[in-house]
C-alpha positions in Angstrom: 140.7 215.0 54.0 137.0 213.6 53.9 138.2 211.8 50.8 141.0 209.8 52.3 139.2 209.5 55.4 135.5 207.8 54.2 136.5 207.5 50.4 133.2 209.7 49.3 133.9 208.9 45.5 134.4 205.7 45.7 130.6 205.7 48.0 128.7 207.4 45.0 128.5 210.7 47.9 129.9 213.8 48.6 130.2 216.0 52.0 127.2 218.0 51.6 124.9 215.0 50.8 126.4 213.4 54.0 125.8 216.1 56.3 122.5 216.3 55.2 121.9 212.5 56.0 123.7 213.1 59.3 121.1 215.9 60.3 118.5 213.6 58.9 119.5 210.6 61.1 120.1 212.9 64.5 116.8 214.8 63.8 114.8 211.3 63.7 116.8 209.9 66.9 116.8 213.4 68.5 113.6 212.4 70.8 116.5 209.9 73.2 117.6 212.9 74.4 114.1 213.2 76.2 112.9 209.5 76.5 116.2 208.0 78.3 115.9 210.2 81.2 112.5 210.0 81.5 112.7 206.2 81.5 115.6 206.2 83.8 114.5 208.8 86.2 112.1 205.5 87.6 115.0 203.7 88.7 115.9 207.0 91.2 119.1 208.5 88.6 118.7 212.3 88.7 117.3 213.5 85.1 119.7 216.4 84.4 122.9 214.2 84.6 121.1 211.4 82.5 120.7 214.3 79.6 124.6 214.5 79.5 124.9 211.3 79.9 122.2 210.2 76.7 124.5 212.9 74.6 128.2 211.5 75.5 127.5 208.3 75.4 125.9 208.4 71.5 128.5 210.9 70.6 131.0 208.6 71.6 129.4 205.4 70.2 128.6 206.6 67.0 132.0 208.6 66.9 133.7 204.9 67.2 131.3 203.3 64.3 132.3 206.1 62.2 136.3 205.5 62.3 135.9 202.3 62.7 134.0 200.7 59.6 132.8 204.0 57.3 129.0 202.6 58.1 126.6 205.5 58.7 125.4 204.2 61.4 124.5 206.0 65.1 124.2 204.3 68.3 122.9 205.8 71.2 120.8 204.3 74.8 118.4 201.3 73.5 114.5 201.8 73.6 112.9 199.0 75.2 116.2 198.3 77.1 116.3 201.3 79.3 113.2 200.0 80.4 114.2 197.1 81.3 116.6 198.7 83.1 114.3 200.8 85.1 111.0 198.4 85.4 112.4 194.9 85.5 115.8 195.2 86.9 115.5 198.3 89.4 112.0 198.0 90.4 110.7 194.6 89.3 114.1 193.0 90.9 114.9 195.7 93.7 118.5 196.3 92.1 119.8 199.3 92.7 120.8 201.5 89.6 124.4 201.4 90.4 124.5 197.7 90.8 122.5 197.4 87.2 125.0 199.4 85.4 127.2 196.7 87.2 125.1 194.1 85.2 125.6 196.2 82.3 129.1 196.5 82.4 129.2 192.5 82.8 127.2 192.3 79.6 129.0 194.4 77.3 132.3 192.8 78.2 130.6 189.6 77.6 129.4 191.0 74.0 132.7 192.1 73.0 134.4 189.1 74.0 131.6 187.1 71.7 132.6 190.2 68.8 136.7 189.8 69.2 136.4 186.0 69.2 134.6 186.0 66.0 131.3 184.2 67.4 128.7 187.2 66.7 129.5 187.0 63.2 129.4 183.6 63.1 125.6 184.4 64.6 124.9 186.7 61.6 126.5 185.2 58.9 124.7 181.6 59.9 121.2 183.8 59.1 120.0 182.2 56.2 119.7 185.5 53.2 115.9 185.0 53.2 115.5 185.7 57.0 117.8 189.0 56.6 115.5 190.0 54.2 112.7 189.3 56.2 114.5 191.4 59.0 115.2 194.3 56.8 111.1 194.5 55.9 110.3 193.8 59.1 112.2 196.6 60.5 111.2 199.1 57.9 107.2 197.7 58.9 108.4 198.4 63.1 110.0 202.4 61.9 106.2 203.4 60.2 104.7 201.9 62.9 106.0 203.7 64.9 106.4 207.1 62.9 102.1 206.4 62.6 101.7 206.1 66.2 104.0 209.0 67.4 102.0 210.9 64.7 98.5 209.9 66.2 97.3 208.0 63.5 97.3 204.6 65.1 96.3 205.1 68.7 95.5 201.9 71.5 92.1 200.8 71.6 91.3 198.2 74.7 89.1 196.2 72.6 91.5 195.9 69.7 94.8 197.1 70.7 95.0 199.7 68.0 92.9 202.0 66.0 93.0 204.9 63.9 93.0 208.5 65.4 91.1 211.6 64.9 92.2 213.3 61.9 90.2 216.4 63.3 92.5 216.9 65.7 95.0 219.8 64.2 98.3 217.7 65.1 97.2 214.3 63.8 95.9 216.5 60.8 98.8 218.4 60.4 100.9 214.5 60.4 99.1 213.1 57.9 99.8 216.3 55.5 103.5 215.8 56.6 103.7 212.3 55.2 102.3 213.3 51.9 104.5 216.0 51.5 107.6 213.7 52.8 106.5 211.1 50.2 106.2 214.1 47.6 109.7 215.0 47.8 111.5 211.7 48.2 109.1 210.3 44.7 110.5 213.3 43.2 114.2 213.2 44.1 114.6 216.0 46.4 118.3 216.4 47.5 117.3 216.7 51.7 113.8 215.8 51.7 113.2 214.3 54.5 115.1 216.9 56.0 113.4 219.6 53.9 109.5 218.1 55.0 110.7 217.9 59.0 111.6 222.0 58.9 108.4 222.4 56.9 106.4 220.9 59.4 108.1 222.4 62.4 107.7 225.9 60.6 103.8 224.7 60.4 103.4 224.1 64.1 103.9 227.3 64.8 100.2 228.0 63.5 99.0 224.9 64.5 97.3 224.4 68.0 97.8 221.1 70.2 94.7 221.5 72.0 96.1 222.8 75.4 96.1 225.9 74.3 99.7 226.3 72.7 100.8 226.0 69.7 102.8 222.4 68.6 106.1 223.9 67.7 107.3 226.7 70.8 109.9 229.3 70.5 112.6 228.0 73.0 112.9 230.2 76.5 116.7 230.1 75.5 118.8 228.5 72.6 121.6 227.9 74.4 121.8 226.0 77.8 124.8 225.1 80.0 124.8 221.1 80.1 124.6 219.5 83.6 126.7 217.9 85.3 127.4 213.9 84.7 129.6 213.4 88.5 126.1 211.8 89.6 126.3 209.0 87.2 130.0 208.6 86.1 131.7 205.9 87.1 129.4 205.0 89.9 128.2 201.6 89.1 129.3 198.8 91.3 129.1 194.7 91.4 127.1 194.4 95.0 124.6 192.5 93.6 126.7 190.1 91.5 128.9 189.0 94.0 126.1 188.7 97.0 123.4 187.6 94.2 125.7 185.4 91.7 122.4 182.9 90.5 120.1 185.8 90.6 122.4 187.8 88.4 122.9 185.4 85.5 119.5 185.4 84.7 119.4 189.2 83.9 123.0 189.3 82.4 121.8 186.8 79.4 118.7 188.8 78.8 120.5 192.2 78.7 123.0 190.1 76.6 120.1 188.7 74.1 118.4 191.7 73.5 121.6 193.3 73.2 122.9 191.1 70.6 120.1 190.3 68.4 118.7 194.1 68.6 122.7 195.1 66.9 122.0 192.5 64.3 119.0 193.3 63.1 119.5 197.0 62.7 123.2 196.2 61.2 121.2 193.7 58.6 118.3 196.3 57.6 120.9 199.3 57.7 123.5 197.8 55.6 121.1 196.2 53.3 119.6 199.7 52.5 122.4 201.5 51.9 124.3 199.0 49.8 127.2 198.0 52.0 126.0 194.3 52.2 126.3 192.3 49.1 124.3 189.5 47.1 125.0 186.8 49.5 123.9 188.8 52.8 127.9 189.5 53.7 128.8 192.8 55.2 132.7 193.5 54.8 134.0 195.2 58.3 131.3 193.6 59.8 133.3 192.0 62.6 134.7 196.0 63.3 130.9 197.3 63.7 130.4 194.1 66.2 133.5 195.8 68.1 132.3 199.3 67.8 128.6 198.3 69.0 129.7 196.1 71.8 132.4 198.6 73.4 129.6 201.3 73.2 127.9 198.6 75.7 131.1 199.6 78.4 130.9 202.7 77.8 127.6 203.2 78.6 127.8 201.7 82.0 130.9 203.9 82.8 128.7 207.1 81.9 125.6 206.2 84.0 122.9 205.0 81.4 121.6 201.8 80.1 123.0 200.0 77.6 123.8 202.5 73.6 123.0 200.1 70.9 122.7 200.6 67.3 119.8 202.3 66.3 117.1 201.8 63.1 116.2 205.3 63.0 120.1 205.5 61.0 117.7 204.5 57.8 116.4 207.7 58.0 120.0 209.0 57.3 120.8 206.1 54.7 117.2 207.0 52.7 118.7 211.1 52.8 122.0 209.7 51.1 124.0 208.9 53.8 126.2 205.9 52.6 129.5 206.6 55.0 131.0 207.4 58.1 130.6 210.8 57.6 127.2 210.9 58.2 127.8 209.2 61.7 130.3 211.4 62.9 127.8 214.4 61.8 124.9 212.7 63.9 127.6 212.5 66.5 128.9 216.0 66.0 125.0 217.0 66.8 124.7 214.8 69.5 127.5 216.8 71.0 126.1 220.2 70.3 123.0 219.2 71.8 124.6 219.5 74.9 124.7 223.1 74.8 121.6 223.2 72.1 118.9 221.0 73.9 116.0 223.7 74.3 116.7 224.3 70.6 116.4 220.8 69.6 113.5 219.7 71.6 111.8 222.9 70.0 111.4 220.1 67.0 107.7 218.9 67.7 107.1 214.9 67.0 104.6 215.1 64.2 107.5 216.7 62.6 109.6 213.6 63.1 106.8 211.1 62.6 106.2 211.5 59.3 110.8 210.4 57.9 109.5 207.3 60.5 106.8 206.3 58.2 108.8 207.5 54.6 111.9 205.4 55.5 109.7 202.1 57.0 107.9 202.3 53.5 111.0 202.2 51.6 112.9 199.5 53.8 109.5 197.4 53.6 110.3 197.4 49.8 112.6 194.5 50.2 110.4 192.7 50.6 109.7 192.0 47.2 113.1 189.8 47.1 111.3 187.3 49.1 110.2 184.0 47.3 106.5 183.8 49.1 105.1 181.1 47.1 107.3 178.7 49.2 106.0 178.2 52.1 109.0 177.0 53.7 110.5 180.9 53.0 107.2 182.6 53.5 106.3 181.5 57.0 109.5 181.9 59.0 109.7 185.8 56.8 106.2 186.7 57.4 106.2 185.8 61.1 109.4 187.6 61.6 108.1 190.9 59.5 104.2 190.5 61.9 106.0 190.1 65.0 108.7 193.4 65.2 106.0 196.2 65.1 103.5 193.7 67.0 105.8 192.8 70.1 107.9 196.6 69.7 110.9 194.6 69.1 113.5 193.1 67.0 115.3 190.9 69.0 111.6 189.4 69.2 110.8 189.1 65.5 114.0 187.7 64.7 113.8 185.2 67.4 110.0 184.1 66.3 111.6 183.5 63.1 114.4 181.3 64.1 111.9 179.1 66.3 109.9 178.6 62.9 112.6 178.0 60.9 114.1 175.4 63.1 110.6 174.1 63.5 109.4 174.0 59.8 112.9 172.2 59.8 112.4 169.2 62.0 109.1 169.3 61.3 109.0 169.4 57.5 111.4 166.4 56.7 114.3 169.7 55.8 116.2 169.3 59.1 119.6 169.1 56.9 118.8 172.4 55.3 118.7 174.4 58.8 122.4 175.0 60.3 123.0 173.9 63.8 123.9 177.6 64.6 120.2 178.4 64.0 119.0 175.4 66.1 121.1 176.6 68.8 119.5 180.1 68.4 116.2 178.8 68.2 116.6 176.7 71.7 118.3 180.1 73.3 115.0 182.0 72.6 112.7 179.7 73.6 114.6 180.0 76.6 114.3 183.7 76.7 110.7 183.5 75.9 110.3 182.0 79.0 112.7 183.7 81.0 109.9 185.6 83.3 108.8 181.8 84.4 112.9 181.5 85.6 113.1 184.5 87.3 110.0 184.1 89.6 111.4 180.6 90.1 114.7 182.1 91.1 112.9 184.8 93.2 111.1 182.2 95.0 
């Protein structure tokens, strides 16, 4: 059955190796389960019902990206977004949350229309190879960035931003061990070692203090837990403030949409590109299905009360365990499900024993960059400013919207305007736009 269903042979995988990757990808995106609702809670949606509502939602999305294109790829409620949600639009804007989910209903019908019409993958296909490339690095730089943050190893400093953390401290300590092991297994081809280094590392904690006098990994109060109940958030968004609000609205509609559609992209470019499904000229076959999948997961998640599921990066972690079909989706969204009833089990998983796949699979996605042909400038400074700006700005949308702006600029500028596509020039004006979209809405406001 899992042959005719994801055609494992014909993938170079088999069941086991995709279960494994499955695992790996829901272990590294596990954290959502705890982050959404804590985001969310600020816009006044009660926290147990957002905890169902993070798990349906991803076990629904990534459920549909499984049957639809055999990608191994899992969606679930977008970081950065939901705060958005909860900072910009609820309390920045004085929307209430049932009103934004409104919004974010009007934006994922708006992003599937853009998928069913063919114009999102006339977006991605009109990316020139070398800035997909440039994506892919960037991303993998963004995923250890983050893994070395969440590990304590870079830490904010408010005379330069970052610095490096106290490797005294047992957790930080007990990271930086994890990484070397992690790169350990995966330099010496261990079937599940990512996988393998995170249950090592949880195992650790259990001897480990985090200086509050506990230990970093906790034996759960219980293992399993009755999930609570989503007839708080289901169904209970509503269009008051688009109808009353209609210039007001638009504003935050395109910027849900832009972050929506350009955040989908870039995980689909440095996903694919890792695992093999896209080809020498920077194609991805079923593409316009994932654009389908991705941008119904949009509706869906403003039926079930959260901000808006998206695709997430953290699937490399998965794609880097072996993952290379839909089977290791539907496993990430079997777990997503289970998590329902297994959350206090789950969340037993401390985040230095996370950190360390973050870092593993960023190095390994930031190896593509060696594709790039850097002595042009032409290719180097559109690549390297999209690659700087991901981890720098905590987003991709961002990065790949820096990039654009210099590409069309080093077009015009350069004497090469014939060599940039109009798509991209369009692109380029639309984030400029965006850039400057918190100039429109105090003008609006005002």
């Amino acid at each position: 059955m899992w042959e005719k269903v994801f055609r494992l042979k014909e993938n170079g995988t088999t069941p086991g190796r995709e279960i494994v990757a499955g695992l790996t990808t829901f272990a590294a995106m596990a954290y959502i389960l705890a982050v959404n609702p804590d985001i969310l809670k600020n816009a006044g949606m009660p926290v147990p019902a957002l905890v169902t509502a993070t798990a349906l939602s991803a076990a629904i999305a990534t459920t549909g990206m499984a049957l639809l294109t055999n990608f191994p790829l899992a969606l679930a409620p977008g970081m950065g977004i939901n705060a958005f949600f909860a900072f910009t639009i609820c309390l920045g804007l004085g929307i209430p949350w049932p009103s934004a989910l409104g919004l974010v209903f009007i934006n994922g019908v708006i992003f599937l229309l853009l998928s069913v019409t063919g114009v999102r993958e006339k977006i991605l296909n009109a990316i020139p190879l070398e800035l997909k490339i440039a994506v892919s690095a960037g991303i993998g730089l963004f995923i250890a960035f983050i893994g070395l943050q969440n590990g304590g190893l870079i830490v904010t400093n408010p005379v330069t931003l970052v610095a490096m953390g106290d490797l005294t401290k047992p957790d930080v300590a007990l990271f930086g061990a994890g990484v070397l092991l992690t790169c350990i297994l995966v330099a010496r081809n261990v079937p599940g070692a990512i996988i393998l280094a995170m249950a090592a590392i949880t195992v650790a904690g259990f001897f480990v203090p985090d200086g509050k006098g506990s230990a970093l990994t906790r034996v759960p109060e219980a293992i399993v837990s009755w999930p609570a109940s989503l007839e708080p958030l289901f169904f209970q968004l509503n269009f008051d403030f688009v109808l009353s609000n209609p210039f007001k609205a638009l504003p935050v509609i395109l910027t849900l949409l832009l972050v929506d559609l350009f955040d989908n992209i870039g995980t689909l470019i440095g996903v694919t590109r890792r695992a093999g499904i896209m080809d020498a000229n920077g194609h991805v076959p079923k593409i316009g299905r994932a654009l389908v999948a991705d941008s119904t997961a949009a509706i869906i998640s403003s039926l079930l009360g959260t901000s808006t599921v998206v695709s997430y990066i953290e699937s490399a972690a998965g794609v880097q365990a072996g993952g290379r079909t839909g089977l290791t989706a539907l496993t990430t969204a079997g777990c997503f499900l289970l998590a329902l009833f297994l959350t206090p089990l789950i969340l037993m998983i401390p985040a230095v024993a996370v950190a360390p796949a973050l870092v593993v699979v960023g190095i390994v996605m930031f190896e593509g960059v060696t594709d790039l042909d850097l002595r042009k400038f032409e290719i180097a400074a559109p690549a390297i400013l999209t690659i700087l700006t991901m981890p720098l700005t905590f987003s991709i949308s961002t990065g790949i919207g820096i990039g654009l702006i210099a590409l069309a600029a080093l077009g015009i500028g350069a004497g090469r305007a014939r060599r940039v596509t109009a798509v991209t020039y369009v692109l380029a004006g639309i984030f400029l736009l965006h850039f400057f979209q918190p100039l429109i809405l105090r003008f609006l406001g005002n």
